[in-house]
N, C-alpha and C positions, 0 to 999 in steps of 0.2 A: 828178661821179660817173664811175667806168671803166665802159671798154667792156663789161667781167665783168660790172658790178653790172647793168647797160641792158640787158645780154643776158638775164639771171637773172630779173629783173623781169618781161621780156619773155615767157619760157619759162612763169613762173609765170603772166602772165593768161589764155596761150593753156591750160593746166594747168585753171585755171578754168573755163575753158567745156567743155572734158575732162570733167572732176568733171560738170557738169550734162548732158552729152548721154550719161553712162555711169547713170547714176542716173534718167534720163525716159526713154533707150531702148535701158540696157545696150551703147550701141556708141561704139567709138569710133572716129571716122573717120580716114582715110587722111590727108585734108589737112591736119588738125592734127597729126597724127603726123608729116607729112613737113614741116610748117612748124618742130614741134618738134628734131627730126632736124638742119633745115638749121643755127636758131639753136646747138645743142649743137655743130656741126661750126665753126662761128665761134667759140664759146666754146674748140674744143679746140686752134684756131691759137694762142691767147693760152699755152697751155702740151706745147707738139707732146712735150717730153721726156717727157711724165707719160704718156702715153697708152700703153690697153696693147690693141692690137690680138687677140692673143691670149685676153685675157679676155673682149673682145667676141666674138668668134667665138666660145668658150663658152657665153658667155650667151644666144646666138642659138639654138645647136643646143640647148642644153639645154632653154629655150622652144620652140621648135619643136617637139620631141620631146612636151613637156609639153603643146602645145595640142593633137599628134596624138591625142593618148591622151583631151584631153578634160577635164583637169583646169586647165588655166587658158585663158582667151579670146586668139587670135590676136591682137586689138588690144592686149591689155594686154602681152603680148611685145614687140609693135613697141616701144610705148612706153614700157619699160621699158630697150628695147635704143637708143631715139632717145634717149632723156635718159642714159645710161651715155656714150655718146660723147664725151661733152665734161665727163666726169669723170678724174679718175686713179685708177689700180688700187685704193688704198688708200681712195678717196671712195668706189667701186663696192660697194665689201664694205660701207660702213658704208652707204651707200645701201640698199642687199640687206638688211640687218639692221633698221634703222628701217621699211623697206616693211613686213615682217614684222611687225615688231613694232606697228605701225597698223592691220594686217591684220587681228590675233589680239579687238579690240572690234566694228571693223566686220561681221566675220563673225560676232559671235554676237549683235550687235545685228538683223543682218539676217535671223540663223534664228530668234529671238526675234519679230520686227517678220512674218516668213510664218508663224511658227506659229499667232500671234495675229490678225491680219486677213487675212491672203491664203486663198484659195481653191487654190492653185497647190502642186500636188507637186512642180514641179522649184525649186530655188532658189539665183537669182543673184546673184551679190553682184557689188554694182559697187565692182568691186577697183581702177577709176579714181582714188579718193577713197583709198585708200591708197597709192598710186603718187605721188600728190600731194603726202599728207602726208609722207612717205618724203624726197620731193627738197625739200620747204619747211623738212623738221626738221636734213637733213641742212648748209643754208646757215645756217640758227638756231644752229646748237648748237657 
């Protein structure tokens, strides 16, 4: 197996435990994001040409801005910007695109699933689990 696939594997079981600490207590923590982060920065020596620094720094400020506001959680930024790292400009976009698009069932399962049993007016969606499927569908497909 290459070093890519061992890396990828890697990223995705740390991705796993992601998904379950964002789903049991909506957070996700630092140290898998910066374990994620390190593995993506390994991944992105094996192709340095493709990298587009540029659209990272996009991606950042534009999450950034978006979690000031309130509209998506700090952690799911980091980790949306630690797994970019070690894609190419053209992986990022279809990355960005499948996120979304795994997003679009997750969120109306989730205001389905509060409107029906929860007690709770505010409503989170553990947007971990599409972040997830985003970067599993994006190596799939």
């Amino acid at each position: 197996m290459k070093v890519e696939g061992m890396l990828t594997i890697a990223i995705s079981i740390i991705l796993m435990f992601v998904c379950y600490t964002d789903i049991r207590c909506r957070k996700i923590t630092n140290a898998a994001t910066l374990l994620i982060f390190s593995l993506s920065l390994l991944l992105a020596f094996h192709h340095p040409e493709d990298l587009s620094l540029t659209v990272l720094l996009l991606l950042f400020c534009l999450g950034f801005f978006l979690s000031i506001v309130g509209i998506i959680g700090a952690g799911d930024v980091k980790l949306v910007c630690a797994l970019s790292t070690g894609l190419s400009t053209t992986e990022i976009g279809n990355f960005l695109f499948l996120m979304g698009m795994a997003g679009i069932p997750l969120t109306l399962l989730t205001c389905l699933y509060y409107r029906l049993f929860s007690r709770n007016d505010v409503i989170t969606i553990p947007y971990g689990i599409a972040i997830y499927s985003g970067y599993w569908l994006l190596w799939a497909v």
